[in-house]
C-alpha positions as CSV (number, residue, x, y, z in Angstrom):
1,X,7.5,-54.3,12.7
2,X,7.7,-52.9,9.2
3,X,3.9,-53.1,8.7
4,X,3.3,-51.5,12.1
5,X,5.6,-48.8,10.7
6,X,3.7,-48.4,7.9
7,X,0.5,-48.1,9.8
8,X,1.4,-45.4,12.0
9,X,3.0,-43.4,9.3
10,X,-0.2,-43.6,7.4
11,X,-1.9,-43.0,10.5
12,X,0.0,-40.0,11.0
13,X,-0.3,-38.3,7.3
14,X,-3.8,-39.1,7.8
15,X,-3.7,-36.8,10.6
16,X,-1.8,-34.5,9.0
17,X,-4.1,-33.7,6.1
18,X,-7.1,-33.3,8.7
19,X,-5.0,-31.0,10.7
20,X,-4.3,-28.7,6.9
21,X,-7.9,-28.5,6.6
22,X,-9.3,-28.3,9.9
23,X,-10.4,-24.7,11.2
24,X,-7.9,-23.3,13.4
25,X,-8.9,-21.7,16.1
26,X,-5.8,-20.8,17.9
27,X,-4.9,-16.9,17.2
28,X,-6.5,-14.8,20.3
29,X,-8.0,-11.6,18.6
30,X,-7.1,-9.3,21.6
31,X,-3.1,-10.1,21.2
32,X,-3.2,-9.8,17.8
33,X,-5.4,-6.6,18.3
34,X,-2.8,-5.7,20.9
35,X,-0.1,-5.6,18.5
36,X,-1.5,-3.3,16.2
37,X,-2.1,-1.1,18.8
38,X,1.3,-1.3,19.5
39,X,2.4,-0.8,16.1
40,X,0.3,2.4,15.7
41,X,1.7,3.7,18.7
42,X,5.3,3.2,18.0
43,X,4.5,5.2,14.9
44,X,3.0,8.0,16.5
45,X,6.3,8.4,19.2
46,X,8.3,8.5,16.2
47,X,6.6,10.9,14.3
48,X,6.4,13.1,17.1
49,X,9.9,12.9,18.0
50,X,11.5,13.9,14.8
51,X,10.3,11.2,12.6
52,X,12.9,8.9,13.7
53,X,13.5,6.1,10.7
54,X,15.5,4.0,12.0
55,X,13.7,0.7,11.7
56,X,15.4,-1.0,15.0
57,X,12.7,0.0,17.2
58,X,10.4,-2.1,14.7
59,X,12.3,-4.9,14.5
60,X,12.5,-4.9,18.2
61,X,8.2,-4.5,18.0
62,X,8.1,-7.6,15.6
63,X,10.2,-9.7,17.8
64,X,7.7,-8.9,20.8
65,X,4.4,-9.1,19.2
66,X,5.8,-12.4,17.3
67,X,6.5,-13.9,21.3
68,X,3.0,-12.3,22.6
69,X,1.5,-14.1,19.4
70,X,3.1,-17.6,20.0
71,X,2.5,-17.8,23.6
72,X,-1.1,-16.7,23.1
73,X,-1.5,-19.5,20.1
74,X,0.2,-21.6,22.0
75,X,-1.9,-21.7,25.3
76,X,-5.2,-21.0,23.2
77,X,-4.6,-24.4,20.5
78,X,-3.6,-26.6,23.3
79,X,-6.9,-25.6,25.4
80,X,-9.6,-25.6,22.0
81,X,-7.7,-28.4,20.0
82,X,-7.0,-30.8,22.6
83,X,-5.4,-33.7,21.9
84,X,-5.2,-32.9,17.7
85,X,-3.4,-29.4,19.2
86,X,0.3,-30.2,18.4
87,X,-0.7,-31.8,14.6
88,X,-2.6,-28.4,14.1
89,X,0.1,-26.2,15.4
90,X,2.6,-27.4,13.1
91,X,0.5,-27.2,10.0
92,X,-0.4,-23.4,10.9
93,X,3.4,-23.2,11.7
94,X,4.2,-24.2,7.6
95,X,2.3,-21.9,6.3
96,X,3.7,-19.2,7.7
97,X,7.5,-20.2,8.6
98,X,8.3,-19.4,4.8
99,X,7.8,-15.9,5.3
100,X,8.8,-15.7,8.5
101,X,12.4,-17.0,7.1
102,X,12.4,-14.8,4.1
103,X,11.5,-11.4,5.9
104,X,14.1,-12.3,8.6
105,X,17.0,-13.1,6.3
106,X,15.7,-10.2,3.9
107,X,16.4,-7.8,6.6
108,X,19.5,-9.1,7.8
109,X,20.8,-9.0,4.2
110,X,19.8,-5.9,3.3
111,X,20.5,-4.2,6.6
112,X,23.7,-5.4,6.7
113,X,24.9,-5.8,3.4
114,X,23.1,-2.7,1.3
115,X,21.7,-0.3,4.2
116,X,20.7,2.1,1.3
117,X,18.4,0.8,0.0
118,X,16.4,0.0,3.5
119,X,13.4,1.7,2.9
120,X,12.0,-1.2,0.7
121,X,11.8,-3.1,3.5
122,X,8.3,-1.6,5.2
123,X,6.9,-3.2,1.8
124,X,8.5,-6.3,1.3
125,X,7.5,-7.2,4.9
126,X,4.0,-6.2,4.9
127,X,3.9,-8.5,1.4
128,X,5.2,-11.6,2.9
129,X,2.7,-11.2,5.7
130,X,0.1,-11.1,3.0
131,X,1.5,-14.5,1.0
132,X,1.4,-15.9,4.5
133,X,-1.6,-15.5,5.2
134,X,-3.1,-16.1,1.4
135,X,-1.5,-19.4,2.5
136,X,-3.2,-20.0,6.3
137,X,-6.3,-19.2,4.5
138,X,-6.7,-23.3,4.1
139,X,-6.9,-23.3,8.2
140,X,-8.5,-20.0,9.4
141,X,-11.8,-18.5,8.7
142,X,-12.8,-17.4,5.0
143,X,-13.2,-13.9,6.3
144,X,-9.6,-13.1,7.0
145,X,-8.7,-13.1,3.3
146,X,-9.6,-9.3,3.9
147,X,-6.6,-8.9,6.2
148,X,-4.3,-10.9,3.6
149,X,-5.6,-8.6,0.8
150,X,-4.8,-5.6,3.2
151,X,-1.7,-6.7,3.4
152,X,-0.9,-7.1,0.1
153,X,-2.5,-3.8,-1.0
154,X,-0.4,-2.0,1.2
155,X,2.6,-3.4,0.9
156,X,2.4,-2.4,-2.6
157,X,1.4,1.1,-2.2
158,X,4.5,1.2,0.6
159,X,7.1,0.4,-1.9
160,X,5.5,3.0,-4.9
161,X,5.3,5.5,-2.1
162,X,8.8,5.0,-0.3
163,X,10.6,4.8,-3.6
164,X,9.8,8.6,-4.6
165,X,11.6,9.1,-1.6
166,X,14.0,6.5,-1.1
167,X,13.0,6.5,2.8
168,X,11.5,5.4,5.6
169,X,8.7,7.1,7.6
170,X,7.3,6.1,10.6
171,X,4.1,5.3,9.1
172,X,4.8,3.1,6.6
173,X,5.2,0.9,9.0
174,X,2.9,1.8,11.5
175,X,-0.2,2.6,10.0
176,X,-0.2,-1.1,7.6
177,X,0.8,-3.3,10.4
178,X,-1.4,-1.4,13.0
179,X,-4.7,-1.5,11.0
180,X,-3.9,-4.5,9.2
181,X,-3.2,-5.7,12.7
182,X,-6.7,-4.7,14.4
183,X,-8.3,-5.6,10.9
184,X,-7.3,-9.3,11.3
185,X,-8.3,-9.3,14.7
186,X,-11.7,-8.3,13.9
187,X,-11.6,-10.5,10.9
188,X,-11.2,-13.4,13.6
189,X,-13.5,-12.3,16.5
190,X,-16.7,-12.0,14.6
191,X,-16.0,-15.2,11.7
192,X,-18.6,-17.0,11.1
193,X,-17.3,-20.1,11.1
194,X,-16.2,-19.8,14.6
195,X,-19.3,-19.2,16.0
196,X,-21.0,-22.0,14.3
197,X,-18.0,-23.9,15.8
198,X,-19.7,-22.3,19.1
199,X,-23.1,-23.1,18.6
200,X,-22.2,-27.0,18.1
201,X,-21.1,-27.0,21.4
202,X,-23.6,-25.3,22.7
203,X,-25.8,-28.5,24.3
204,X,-28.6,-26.1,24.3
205,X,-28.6,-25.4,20.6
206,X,-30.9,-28.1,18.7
């Protein structure tokens, strides 16, 4: 029993580590797409209301476009993967439940503990979305290290901007998210690795 043990454990890091470097093919452009869209317009009814800052309505937004995401990856790695789908969902799952976790309790922290100082938090987001995806790089297409370094870019500029201020516009969170959103989406329509993913299952193409 103990050698059977050891077989399937070694059977499944083996699967494991060909899951971590295994192109995944799971994120739907057109959700992720959507939710930039979505993003860009929340900013625009805010601006035009008043510039409303509260940043509820966007944590409501992340909240949704996170579900829309994880349904869409869901349904999308369990019909491309097939049977290596949950092993691959997991492993895209750690790369990016880190900062997931950290921009969740960030903002419950500082929300809640130092609401002052609030208007780092457009920034701080939008560079934990960029180490998360510097770290999914391993699994998706070499292309969206654009998106990551988009991200990160922003993110920075966010914080240098918002902290001549000390406050939150619409737009630092809409405009990063939204483009960075539609970039990404983009990023992962037209990789090349995916269509040469395409063309080997083409049974027309020699």
């Amino acid at each position: 029993m103990t050698e059977l043990q050891r077989a399937l454990d070694d059977i499944s890091n083996i699967r494991n580590q060909i899951a971590d470097v295994q192109l995944f093919q799971g994120f739907g452009p057109l959700v992720i797409a959507l939710t930039g869209a979505l993003a860009l317009g929340l900013a625009t009814l805010q601006a035009l209301t008043g510039g409303d800052t509260s940043l509820l309505p966007w944590i409501a937004l992340a909240c949704l476009s996170t579900a829309l995401i994880a349904i869409e990856t869901y349904a999308l790695t369990r019909r491309t993967h097939g049977p290596n789908a949950s092993n691959l969902l997991w492993a895209i799952l750690q790369k990016f439940l880190p900062c997931l976790i950290a921009g969740a309790a960030l903002g419950w922290i500082i929300l809640t503990q130092t609401p002052e100082i609030t208007w780092i938090l457009p920034g701080l987001w939008q560079i934990l979305l960029a180490l998360g995806l510097f770290a999914a790089t391993s699994m998706l297409p070499r292309n969206t290290l654009f998106a990551a370094g988009w991200y990160l870019v922003a993110g920075l500029l966010v914080l240098m901007i918002s902290a001549q201020a000390t406050a939150i516009t619409p737009w630092a969170m809409g405009l990063p998210f939204g483009l960075g959103q539609i970039l990404l989406a983009c990023l992962l329509h037209w990789a090349p690795e995916k269509r040469k993913d395409t063309r080997k299952g083409d049974p027309c193409h020699d």
